[in-house]
C-alpha positions, 0 to 999 in steps of 0.5 A, a space after each residue: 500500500 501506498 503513503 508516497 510522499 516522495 516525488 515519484 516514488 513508488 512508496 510502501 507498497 504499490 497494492 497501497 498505491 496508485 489511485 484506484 480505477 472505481 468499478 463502476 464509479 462506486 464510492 464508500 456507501 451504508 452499511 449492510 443490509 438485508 434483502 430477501 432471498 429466492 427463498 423469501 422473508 421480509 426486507 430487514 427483519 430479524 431474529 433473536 441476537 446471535 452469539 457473538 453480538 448483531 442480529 442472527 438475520 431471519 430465516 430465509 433472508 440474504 445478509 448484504 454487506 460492503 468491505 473497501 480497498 484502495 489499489 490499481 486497477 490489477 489489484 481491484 480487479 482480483 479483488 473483485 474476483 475474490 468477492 464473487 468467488 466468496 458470494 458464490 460460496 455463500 449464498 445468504 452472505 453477500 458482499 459488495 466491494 468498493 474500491 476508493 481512491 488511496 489519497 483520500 480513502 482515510 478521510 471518507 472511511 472517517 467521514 463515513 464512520 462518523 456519518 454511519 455510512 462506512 463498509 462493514 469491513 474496511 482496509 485500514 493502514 497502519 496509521 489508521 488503525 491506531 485511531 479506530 482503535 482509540 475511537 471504538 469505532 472497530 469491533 476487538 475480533 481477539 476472541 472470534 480469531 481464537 474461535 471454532 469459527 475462525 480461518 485465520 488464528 492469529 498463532 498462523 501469522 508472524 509476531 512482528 506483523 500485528 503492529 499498531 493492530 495488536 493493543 498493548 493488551 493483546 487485543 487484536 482489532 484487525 488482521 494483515 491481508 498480506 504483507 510486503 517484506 523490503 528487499 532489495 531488487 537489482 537489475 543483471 543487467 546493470 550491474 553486469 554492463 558496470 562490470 561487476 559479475 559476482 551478483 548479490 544473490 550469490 554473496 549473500 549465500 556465501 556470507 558476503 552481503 555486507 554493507 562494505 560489499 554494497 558500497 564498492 558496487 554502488 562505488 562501481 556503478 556511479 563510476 560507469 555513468 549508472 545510478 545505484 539506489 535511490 533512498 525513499 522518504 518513509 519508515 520502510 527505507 529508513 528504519 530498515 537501514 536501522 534494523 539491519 545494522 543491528 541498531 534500535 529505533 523505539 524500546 520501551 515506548 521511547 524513541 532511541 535511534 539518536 541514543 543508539 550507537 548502531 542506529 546513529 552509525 547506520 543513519 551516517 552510512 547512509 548520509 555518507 552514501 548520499 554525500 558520495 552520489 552513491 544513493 539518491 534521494 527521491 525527494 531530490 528526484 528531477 520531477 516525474 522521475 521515480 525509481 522503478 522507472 529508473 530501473 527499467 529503464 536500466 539506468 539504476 541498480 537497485 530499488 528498495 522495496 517489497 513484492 509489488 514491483 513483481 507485476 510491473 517488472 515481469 512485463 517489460 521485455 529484456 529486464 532482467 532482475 532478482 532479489 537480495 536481503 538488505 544488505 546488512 552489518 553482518 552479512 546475514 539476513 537481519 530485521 527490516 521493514 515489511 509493509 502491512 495494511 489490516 482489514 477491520 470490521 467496524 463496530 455499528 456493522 449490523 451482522 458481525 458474525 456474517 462480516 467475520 465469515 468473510 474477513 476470516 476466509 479473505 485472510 485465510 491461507 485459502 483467500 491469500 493463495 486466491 488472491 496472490 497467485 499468479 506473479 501476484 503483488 505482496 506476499 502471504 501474511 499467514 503459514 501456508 500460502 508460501 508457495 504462491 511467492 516462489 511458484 516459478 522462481 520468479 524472481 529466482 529468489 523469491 524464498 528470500 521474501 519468505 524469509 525476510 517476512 519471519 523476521 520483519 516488522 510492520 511500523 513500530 506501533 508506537 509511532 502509528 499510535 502518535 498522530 502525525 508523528 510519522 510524517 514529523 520524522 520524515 519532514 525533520 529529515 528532508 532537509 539533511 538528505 537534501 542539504 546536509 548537516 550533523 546526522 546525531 544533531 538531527 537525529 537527537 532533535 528528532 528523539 527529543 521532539 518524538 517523545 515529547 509527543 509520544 509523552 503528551 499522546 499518552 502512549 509513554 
């Protein structure tokens, strides 16, 4: 999913992405309702309450209800598929899907939520959930995952994924669709022209892939005229960077990387590579210019960034590409980013029993295969579905997001929990990556200022 606030970057994951193409123009309408079936009973009426809390629907009635995304056009499009699979499946629970525009999807499932007007089981994103949560305006779904009825047990899902989803409780108020482990993607071809023919793949295998090994090939690819990657402007690049040289980002509900030797250490890796053209920035990205379009246009090695580059790359004729793990201190595979989003069902849903059939099956190993396989764009969030990722090799490989998505972590939940936080820390560090300056100085404004905000936000 997407919350690019680059220029022309394909941020977080691009299923996040693109503003979407509306089926039919549909935009965020009421809640479900009932209508008869074929088999008759009257228009919205109702039997005693069922277990669980709502209104079991009357005998012979047809429970509609509505759930939203954003995404591009393929992703809809599988989407919509899925929706038809399911009401065929389940002929007295029918569901309607939207498609709403990703920049302003937040703010019409807000306005929806407090008008009443809201789907029943929306997609939220990590920034999102934090306030449903503290607003009540989503259904806690701990008791029903942990259920006889449920598809999707929250012990079948990586512990690092749950993020702001999982309240300092334990409750769990929304589930991970799929998930995008941050990798790197690196362009054969590239690198080859550069001259460099051992590929990062193959020196990972061998305990090679380091932060010292990526240098000197970006060092070779600036001196051939090639560009070497481009730093995006949100968490995934950034903290991933941290994590992966062994550093520390929050402990304790507290902001520490200005604190944290290894973070500070990572974070003047990567000012140091910007300052020698080794990276770039995409804020300081000619305008229209992004880094996938760099990279197949075979101007770029690498591209930081999940499975959603895997519909786009396939398709254009002669690129060749794979997949490393983030280079790292120690030349193993260490913790980084893995972009996530979370479907809810919001509390004024009429039928949370029959809306939590369709959740549970959507994020169920069955619903993730339906909907990923296929060269598909994001990666499966729970035990099972892994063979829709390395199906074809392709990239060749593919097991490493597999591996990367064990260890991942979606956004520290205490950032999401703060409002505006997020966006704070990106807009602190534009104008170092842009301009220059003392990365501890920046980093040590930043962690004052973050947890001052986290203090007043409670969360501390």
């Amino acid at each position: 999913m997407k919350s690019g606030k680059g220029v022309g970057l394909v941020s977080r994951r691009k299923f996040l992405a693109s503003a979407a193409t509306a089926l039919g123009g549909l935009t965020l309408a009421a809640c479900g309702n009932q209508v008869p079936s074929a088999a008759g009973g009257a228009t919205g009426a109702t039997a005693a309450p069922a277990a669980g809390g709502g209104a079991a629907p009357a005998t012979g009635t047809t429970v509609n209800f509505k759930w939203s995304s954003w995404g591009n056009p393929g992703e809809t499009k599988r989407l919509d598929e899925y929706t038809k699979d399911f009401n065929k499946r389940h002929p007295n629970i029918q569901g309607q899907y939207l498609v709403v525009p990703n920049d302003s999807y937040e703010a019409k499932l807000l306005t929806g939520l407090n008008g009443g007007t809201a789907p029943d089981a929306p997609y939220v994103g990590d920034s999102t959930i934090s306030k449903l949560i503290a607003n009540k305006t989503i259904l806690d779904l701990t008791s029903r995952l942990q259920g006889p009825d449920s598809k999707s047990n929250p012990k079948d899902f990586s512990e690092g994924l749950w993020g702001a989803a999982k309240s300092v409780d334990g409750k769990i108020y929304g589930v991970t669709v799929d998930c995008n482990p941050m990798v790197l993607w690196y362009n054969k071809k590239v690198l080859r022209e550069a001259g460099i023919n051992d590929m990062p793949a193959a020196l990972f295998e061998q305990g090679k892939w380091n932060r010292t090994t990526f240098t000197s090939m970006l060092d070779t690819l600036r001196a051939k005229g090639k560009r070497g990657y481009v730093l995006g402007n949100w968490w995934g690049h950034y903290w991933s960077w941290i994590t992966t040289n062994g550093g520390k980002v929050y402990d304790q509900e507290r902001f520490v990387a200005h604190e944290d030797p290894k973070a500070i250490e990572a974070f003047q890796y990567v000012y140091d590579n910007l300052q020698s053209k080794n990276f770039l920035y995409v804020g300081g990205l000619p305008k229209g210019q992004a880094d996938d379009a760099l990279f197949i246009s075979q101007q770029l090695g690498f591209v930081g960034a999940g499975r959603w580059l895997l519909p786009e790359f396939k398709t254009v004729s002669g690129l060749e590409f794979d997949i490393v793990p983030w280079p790292s201190s120690s030349g193993k595979m260490e913790p980084a980013g893995v972009p996530t989003a979370y479907m809810v069902i919001t509390a004024a849903t009429p039928h949370p029993n029959e809306v939590f059939t369709f959740l549970t099956e959507y994020v169920s190993k069955e619903g993730q295969t339906f909907r990923l396989q296929g060269g598909g764009n994001a990666v499966p969030s729970i035990a099972g579905a892994d063979n829709v990722v390395i199906e074809g090799s392709l990239p060749e490989h593919a097991r490493y997001f597999l591996d990367a998505r064990k260890i991942g972590y979606a956004n520290f939940a205490t950032e999401v929990r703060v409002p505006g936080l997020s966006q704070d820390i990106t807009d602190a560090l534009d104008p170092l990556w842009l301009k220059g300056g003392n990365v501890k100085d920046v980093l040590t404004k930043i962690g004052e200022a973050a947890n001052k905000k986290i203090k007043a936000n409670g969360t501390a």
